[in-house]
Each structure stands twice: as structure tokens, then as C-alpha cells.
N, C-alpha and C positions, 0 to 999 in steps of 0.2 A: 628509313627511320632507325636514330640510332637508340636501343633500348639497352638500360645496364645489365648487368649478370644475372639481379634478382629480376629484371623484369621480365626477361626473356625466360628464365625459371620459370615465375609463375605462368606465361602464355604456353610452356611446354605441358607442365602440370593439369591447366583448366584443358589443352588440347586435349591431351589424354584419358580426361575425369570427363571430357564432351563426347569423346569416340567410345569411349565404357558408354555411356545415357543412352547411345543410338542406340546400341547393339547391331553391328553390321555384319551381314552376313561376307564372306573372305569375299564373294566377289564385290560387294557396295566397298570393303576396305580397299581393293585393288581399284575401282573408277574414284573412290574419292581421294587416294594417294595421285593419283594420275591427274585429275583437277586438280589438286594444288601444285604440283609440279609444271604441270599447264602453266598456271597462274603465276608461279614465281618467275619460270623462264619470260613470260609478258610480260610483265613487271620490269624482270633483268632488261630488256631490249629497251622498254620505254625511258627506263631511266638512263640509257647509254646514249638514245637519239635524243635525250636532255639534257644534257651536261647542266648541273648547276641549279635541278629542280629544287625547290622548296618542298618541304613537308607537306605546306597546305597542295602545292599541285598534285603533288602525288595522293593527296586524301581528296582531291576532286576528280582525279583521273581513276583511283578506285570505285568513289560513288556513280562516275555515268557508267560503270561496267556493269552497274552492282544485278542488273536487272539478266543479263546474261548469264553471271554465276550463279546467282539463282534457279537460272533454267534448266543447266547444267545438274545440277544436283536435284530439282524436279524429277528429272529423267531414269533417277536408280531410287531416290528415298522412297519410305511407304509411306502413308498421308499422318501417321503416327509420327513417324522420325520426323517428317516437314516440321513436323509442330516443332521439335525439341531444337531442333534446326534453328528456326526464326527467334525462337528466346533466346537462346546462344548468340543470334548474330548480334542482339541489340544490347545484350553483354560486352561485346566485342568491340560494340559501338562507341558504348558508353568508356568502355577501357582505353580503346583507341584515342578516342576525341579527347580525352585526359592526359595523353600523350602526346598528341599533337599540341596542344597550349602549352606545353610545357617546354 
């Protein structure tokens, strides 16, 4: 997905202003730096063995994962963070899905 200069700004800014809300202790920063690094290199491979994907494939190849990333980050968050977690995501959602129409 291709996002302009200010949009990519703002997803660094809310990333940011997201990881301050959790409060992560260095080790949950070091597994959730490592999950998205995870997640982009998958990302990088599926998009290579799809030459010519569409946005929408790519926003349906990320929703049947969604259930796994989620697991993922079950496994360090505290049931507090979860929370702050799931509002964010559907933030994300919402940002996203305004981006993909567009």
C-alpha cells in the first residue's frame, strides 16, 4: 500500500503515541519490535510470490492472519495493555480501510 509522506507521518507519529499508551517493559518492546519485523518480512515474501496483488488482496490476506497476530502479542501483553491493544487496532482499521478505498 502506497501511503503519501504525510500519511506515513501520521502512522509513525500514532505508532509512537500507541507504544508510549502501552508502556512496555524493554523486553515486551524487543518481542513487539520482532513481531512486526516478523510480519513485514511475511508480508515482503507474499507480496513477491504475488506479483501484481491488489490492495484489496493484500487487506484480505492481512484479515485471515489477523487471528494469529493477535496471538502473538497475547503472549507478552498484560490483560491491561490487551485492552489498549484492541482500541488501537480498530483505529487502524478504521485508518486503513480509508485507505484502501481510496
Amino acid at each position: 500500500m502506497n501511503l503519501t509522506p504525510e500519511q506515513r507521518e501520521q502512522v509513525a507519529s500514532e505508532v509512537k503515541r500507541f507504544a508510549s499508551d502501552l508502556h512496555l517493559s524493554d523486553d515486551q518492546k524487543e518481542k513487539l519490535q520482532n513481531a512486526f519485523t516478523d510480519a513485514r518480512a511475511k508480508m515482503g515474501d507474499y507480496m513477491q510470490e504475488h506479483p501484481g496483488i491488489t490492495r484489496a488482496d493484500i487487506a484480505r490476506h492481512v484479515i485471515s492472519r489477523r487471528d494469529e497476530i493477535r496471538q502473538r502479542v497475547v503472549n507478552f501483553l498484560t490483560p491491561d495493555q490487551l485492552k489498549t491493544w484492541d482500541t488501537e487496532v480498530v483505529k487502524a482499521k478504521e485508518f486503513l480501510g480509508q485507505n484502501l478505498a481510496a
